[in-house]
C-alpha positions in Angstrom: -83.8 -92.0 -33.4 -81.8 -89.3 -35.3 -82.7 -90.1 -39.2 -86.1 -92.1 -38.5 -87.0 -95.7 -37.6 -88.2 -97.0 -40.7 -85.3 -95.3 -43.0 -82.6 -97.1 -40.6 -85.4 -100.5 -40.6 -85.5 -100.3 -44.6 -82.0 -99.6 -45.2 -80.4 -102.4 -43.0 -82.9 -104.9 -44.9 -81.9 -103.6 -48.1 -78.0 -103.9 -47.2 -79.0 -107.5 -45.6 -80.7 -108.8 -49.0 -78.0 -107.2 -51.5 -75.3 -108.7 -48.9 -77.0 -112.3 -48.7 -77.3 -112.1 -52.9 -73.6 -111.5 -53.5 -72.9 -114.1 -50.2 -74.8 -116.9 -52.4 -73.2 -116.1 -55.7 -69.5 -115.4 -54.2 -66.9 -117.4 -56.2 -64.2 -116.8 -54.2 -63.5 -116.7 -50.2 -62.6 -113.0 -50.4 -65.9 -112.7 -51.5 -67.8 -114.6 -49.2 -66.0 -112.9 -46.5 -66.6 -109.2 -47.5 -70.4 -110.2 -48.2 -70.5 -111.7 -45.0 -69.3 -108.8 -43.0 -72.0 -106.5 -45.2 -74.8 -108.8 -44.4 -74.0 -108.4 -41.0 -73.9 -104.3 -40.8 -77.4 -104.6 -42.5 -78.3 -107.3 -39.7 -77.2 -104.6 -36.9 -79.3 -102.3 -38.4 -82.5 -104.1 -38.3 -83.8 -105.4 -34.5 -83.3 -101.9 -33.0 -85.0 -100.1 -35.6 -87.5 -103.2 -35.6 -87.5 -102.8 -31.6 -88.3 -99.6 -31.4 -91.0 -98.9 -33.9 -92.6 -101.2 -32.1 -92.0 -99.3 -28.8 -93.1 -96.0 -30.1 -96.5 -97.9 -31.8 -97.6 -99.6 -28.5 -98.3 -97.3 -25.0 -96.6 -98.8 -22.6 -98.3 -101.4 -20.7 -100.3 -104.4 -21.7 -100.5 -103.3 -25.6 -96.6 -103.5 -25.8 -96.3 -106.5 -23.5 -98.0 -108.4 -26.3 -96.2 -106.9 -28.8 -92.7 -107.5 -26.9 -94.2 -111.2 -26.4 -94.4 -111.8 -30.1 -91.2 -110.0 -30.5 -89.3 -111.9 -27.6 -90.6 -115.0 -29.2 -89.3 -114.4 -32.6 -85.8 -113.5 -31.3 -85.7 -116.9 -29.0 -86.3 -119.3 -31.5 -84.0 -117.5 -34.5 -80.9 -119.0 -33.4 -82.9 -122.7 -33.3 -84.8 -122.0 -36.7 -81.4 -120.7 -38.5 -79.8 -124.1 -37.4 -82.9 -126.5 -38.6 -83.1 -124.5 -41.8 -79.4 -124.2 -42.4 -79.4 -127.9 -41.8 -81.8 -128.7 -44.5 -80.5 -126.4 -47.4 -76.9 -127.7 -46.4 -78.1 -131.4 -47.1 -80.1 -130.5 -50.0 -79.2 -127.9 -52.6 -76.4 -126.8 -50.8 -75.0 -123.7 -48.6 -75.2 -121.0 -51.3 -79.1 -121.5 -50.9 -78.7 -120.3 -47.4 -77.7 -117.0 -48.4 -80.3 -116.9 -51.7 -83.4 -117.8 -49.5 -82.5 -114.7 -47.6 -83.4 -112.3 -51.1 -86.9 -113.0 -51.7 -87.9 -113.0 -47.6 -85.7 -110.2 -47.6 -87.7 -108.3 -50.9 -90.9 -109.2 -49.1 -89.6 -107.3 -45.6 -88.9 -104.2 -47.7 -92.3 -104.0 -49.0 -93.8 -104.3 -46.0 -92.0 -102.1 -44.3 -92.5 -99.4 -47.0 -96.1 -99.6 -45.6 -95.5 -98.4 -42.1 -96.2 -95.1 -41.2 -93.0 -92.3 -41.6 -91.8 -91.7 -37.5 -90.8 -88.7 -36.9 -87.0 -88.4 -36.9 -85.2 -87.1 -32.5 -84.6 -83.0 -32.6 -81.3 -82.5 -31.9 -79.2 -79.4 -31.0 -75.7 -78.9 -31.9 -73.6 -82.1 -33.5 -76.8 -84.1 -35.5 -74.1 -87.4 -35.2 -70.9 -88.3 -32.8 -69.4 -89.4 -35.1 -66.2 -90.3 -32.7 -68.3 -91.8 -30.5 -69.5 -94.0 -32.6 -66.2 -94.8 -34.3 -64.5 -95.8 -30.8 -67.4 -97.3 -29.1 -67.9 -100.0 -32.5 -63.7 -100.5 -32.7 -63.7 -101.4 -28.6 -66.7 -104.3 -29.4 -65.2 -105.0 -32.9 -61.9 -105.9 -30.6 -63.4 -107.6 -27.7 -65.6 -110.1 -30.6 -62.2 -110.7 -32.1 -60.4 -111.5 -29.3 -63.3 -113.5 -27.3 -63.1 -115.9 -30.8 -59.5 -116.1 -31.3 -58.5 -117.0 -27.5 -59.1 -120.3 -27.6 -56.9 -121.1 -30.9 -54.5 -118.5 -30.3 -54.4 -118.8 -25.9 -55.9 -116.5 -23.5 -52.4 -115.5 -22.8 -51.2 -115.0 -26.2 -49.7 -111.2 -26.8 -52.0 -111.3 -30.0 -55.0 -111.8 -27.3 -53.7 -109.6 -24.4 -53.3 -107.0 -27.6 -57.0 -107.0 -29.4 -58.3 -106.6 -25.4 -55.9 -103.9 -24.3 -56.9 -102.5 -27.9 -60.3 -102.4 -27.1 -60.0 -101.3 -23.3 -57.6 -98.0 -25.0 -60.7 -97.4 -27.6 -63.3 -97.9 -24.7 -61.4 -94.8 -22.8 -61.4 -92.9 -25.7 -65.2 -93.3 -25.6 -66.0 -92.3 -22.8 -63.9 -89.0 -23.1 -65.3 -88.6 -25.9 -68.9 -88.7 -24.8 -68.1 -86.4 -21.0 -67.4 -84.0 -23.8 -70.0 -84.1 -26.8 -72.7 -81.8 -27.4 -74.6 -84.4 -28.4 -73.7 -88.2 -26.9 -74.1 -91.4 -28.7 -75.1 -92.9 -25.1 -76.7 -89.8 -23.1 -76.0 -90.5 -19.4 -79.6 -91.0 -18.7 -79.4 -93.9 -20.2 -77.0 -95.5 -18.0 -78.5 -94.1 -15.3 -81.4 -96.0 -15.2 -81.1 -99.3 -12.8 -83.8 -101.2 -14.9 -82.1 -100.1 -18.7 -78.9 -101.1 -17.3 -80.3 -105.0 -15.4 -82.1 -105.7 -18.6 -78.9 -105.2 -20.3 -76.7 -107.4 -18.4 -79.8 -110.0 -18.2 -79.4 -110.0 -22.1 -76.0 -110.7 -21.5 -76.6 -113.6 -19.8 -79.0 -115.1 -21.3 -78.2 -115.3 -24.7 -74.7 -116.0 -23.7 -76.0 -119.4 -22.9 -78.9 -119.7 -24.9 -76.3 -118.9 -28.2 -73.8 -121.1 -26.6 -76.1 -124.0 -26.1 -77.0 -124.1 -30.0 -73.4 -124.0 -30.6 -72.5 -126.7 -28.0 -75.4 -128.9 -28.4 -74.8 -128.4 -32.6 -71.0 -129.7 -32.2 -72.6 -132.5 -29.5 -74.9 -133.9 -31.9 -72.7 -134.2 -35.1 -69.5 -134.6 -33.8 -69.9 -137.4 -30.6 -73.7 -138.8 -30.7 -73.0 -139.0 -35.0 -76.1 -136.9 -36.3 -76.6 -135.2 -39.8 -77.3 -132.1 -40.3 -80.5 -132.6 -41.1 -81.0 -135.1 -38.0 -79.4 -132.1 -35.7 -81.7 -129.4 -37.4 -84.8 -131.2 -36.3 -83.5 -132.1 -33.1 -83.4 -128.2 -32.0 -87.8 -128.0 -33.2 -89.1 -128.4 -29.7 -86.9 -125.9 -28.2 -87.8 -123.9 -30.8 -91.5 -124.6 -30.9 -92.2 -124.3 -27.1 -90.0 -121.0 -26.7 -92.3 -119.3 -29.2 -95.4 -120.3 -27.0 -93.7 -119.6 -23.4 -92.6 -116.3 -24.7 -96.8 -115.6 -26.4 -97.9 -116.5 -23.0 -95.3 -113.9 -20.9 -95.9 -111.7 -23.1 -99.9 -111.4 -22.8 -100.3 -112.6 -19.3 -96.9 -113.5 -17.1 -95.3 -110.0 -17.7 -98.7 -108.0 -16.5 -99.1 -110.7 -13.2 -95.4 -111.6 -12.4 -93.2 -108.7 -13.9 -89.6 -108.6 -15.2 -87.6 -109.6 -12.6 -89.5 -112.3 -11.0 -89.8 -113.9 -15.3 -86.2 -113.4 -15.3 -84.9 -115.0 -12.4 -87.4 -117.9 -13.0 -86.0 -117.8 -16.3 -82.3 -118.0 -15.9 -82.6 -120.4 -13.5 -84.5 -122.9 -15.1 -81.9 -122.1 -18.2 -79.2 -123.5 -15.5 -81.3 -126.4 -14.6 -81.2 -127.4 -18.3 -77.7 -126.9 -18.4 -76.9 -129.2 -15.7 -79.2 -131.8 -16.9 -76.9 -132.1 -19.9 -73.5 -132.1 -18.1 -74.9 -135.3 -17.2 -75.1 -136.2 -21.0 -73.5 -139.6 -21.7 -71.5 -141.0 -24.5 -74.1 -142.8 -26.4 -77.0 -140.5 -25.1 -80.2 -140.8 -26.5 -82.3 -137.8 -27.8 -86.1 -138.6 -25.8 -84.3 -139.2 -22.4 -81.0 -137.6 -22.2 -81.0 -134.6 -24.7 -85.3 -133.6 -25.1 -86.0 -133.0 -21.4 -83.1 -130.3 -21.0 -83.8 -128.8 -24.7 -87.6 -128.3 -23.5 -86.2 -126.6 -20.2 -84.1 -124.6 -22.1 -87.1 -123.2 -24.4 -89.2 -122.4 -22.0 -86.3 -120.5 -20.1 -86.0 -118.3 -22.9 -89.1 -118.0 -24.1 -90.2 -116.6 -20.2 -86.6 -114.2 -20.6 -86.2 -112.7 -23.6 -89.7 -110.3 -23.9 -89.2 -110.1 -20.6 -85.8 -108.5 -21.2 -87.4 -106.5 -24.3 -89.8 -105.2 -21.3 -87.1 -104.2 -19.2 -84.9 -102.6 -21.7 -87.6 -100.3 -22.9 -89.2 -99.7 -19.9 -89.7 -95.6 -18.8 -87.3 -95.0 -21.6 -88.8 -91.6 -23.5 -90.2 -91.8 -27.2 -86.6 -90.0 -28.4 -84.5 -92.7 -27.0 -86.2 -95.9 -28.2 -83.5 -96.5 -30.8 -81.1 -96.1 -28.2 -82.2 -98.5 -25.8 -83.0 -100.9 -28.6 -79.7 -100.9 -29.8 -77.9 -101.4 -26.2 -80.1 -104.4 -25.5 -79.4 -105.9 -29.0 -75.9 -105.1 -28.6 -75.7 -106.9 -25.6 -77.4 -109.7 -26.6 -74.5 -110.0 -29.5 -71.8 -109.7 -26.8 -73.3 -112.0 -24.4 -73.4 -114.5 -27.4 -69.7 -113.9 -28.2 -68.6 -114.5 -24.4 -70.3 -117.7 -24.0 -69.2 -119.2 -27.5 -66.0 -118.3 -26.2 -65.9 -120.0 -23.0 -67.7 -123.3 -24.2 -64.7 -123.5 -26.9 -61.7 -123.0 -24.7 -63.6 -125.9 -22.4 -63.1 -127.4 -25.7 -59.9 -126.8 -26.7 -58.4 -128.6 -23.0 -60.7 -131.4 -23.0 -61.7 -133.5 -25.2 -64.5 -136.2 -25.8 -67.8 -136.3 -23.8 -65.6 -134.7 -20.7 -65.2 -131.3 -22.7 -69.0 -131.2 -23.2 -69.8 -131.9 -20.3 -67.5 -129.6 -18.5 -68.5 -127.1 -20.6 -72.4 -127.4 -19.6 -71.4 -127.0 -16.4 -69.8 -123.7 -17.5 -73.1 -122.7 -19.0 -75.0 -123.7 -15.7 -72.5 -120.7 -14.0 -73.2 -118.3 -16.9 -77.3 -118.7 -16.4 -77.1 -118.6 -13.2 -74.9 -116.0 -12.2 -77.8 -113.9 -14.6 -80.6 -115.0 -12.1 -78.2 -113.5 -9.3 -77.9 -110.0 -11.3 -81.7 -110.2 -11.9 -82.2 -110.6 -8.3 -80.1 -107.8 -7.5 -80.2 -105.2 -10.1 -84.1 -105.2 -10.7 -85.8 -102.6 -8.7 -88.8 -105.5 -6.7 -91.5 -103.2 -7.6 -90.5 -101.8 -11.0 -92.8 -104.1 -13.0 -96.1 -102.1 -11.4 -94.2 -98.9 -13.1 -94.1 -100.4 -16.6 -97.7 -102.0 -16.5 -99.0 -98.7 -15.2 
């Protein structure tokens, strides 16, 4: 919002591709690590810039609905795609060409965004940056990610745990002092303020908390007790993927217009817990047409119905100047919500084992899902959807 959309777009896909080039040629761990952690400040860079160019392109209303539908469908079947594809180049020529495919996809993204027209950049008086803000608010996230994935090794009890969140809960404070204060807020109060901003941003939350955690979980299920390849688990994840992209075309040019937000994403969520049951009843020697395809198709259509609808939400009423903003909350949250429930399927994990800890922990994603249909029902205004479609 403050520089320009398509400066931030361009320069987190050219920090992405540089990052995913020394990732594939990395000799050493150290290496790998440091590229890794690079590709993904370019990665962070890219959906809200992405998201909100295509806000401030499309009028509110049916135009961005469609836009947000192709949109929503691209971000529910990325996890699913990155799995089948990783899959493959694993088996074949090997993991480095998981990070080298990204450079010429990644060359190609920079010259097509080069073509889009030059946004004009948020007018801003007094600090042009908060900087603090910024500084506190990514350390407190930074922690709680840190913690969330070393818990179940280390123990939710552990003072190394306890520490990283009471670290994060002391930079979250500072944050918000520091933003009551500032001239000019990383996170303007309106933003907070608004009921459907704030629902869309939890329903992220919940969402891809289980949708993330279901790739991870049903990934581990495949290879580790049911004896799949790679390969065999890559294509296994193709109808989720394929149907989501379709569910999520069709919300986004006809369901969002007739049904709205919150009706999509109560639907949504709670057919995502139906899925999730259906495979805590997953046996040992389940097969993939009867015991594992039904709940995968579910859990598809789930997402493909929730996440432009959440896209919807999140940028609904929100002023030109603020895109960005409410671009990067959502895909923030989206991120968090995926560290939670990765979290809480591996500490079911970590105490059971077998078919019982997968199973358990499906049942633990049922909860997730479906404690997000109870926050859509009551966080969404009932009418708000005739405001955005107006």
């Amino acid at each position: 919002d403050l520089v320009g959309r398509k400066r931030v777009l361009i320069a987190g896909l050219v920090i992405f591709t540089a990052a995913s080039l020394l990732a594939g040629l990395a000799q050493s761990a150290e290496l790998l690590i440091a590229s890794r952690a690079l590709q993904g400040f370019g990665a962070a860079m890219i959906p809200p810039a992405a998201l909100s160019i295509l806000a401030v392109t499309f009028e509110e209303g049916a135009a961005r609905n469609r836009a947000l539908g192709l949109y929503g469908a691209v971000a529910g079947i990325s996890a699913t795609v990155g799995v089948i594809a990783s899959g493959l180049l694993t088996d074949g020529p090997g993991w480095r060409a998981i990070f080298l495919l990204n450079v010429p996809i990644g060359i190609a993204l920079i010259a097509m965004a080069a073509r889009l027209p030059r946004g004009k950049a948020r007018e801003v008086t007094g600090e042009p940056f908060d900087v603090a803000g910024a500084v506190t608010l990514t350390g407190s996230l930074l922690l709680v990610v840190y913690a969330l994935s070393q818990g179940p090794a280390d123990g939710w009890a552990a003072w190394s745990t306890l520490g990283l969140f009471a670290g994060a809960a002391a930079l979250m404070v500072a944050f918000l002092a520091i933003e009551s204060t500032s001239r000019a807020p990383l996170v303007p109060g309106i933003a907070v303020r608004n009921r459907t901003v704030v629902a869309a941003n939890l329903s992220a939350l919940f969402t891809f908390g289980t949708f993330f955690a279901l790739i991870f979980l049903g990934t581990l299920l495949m290879q580790q007790e049911l004896g799949y390849s790679a390969t065999k688990t890559g294509v296994a994840w193709v109808a989720t993927s394929g149907i989501s992209f379709f569910a999520a075309g069709l919300t986004g040019s006809k369901l969002a217009a007739v049904l709205g937000p919150r009706k999509l994403l109560i639907g949504g969520q709670a057919l995502l817990a139906v899925a999730m049951l259906l495979l805590a009843r997953v046996p040992p020697d389940a097969n993939y047409w009867t015991d594992l395809l039904p709940a995968f198709l579910l859990a598809g259509i789930a997402v493909g119905a929730a996440a432009p609808a959440i896209q919807i939400a999140a940028l609904g009423g929100v002023e030109e100047p603020l895109t960005g903003l409410a671009s990067g909350l959502v895909e923030t949250s989206r991120e968090i919500g995926g560290a939670i429930g990765v979290a809480v399927v591996a500490t079911v994990l970590t105490s059971l084992t077998g078919i019982d800890g997968f199973q358990t922990a499906f049942v633990a994603l049922a909860v997730i899902a479906a404690l997000g249909a109870v926050n859509s029902t009551a966080r969404f205004p009932r009418h708000d959807h005739e405001r955005i479609n107006a």
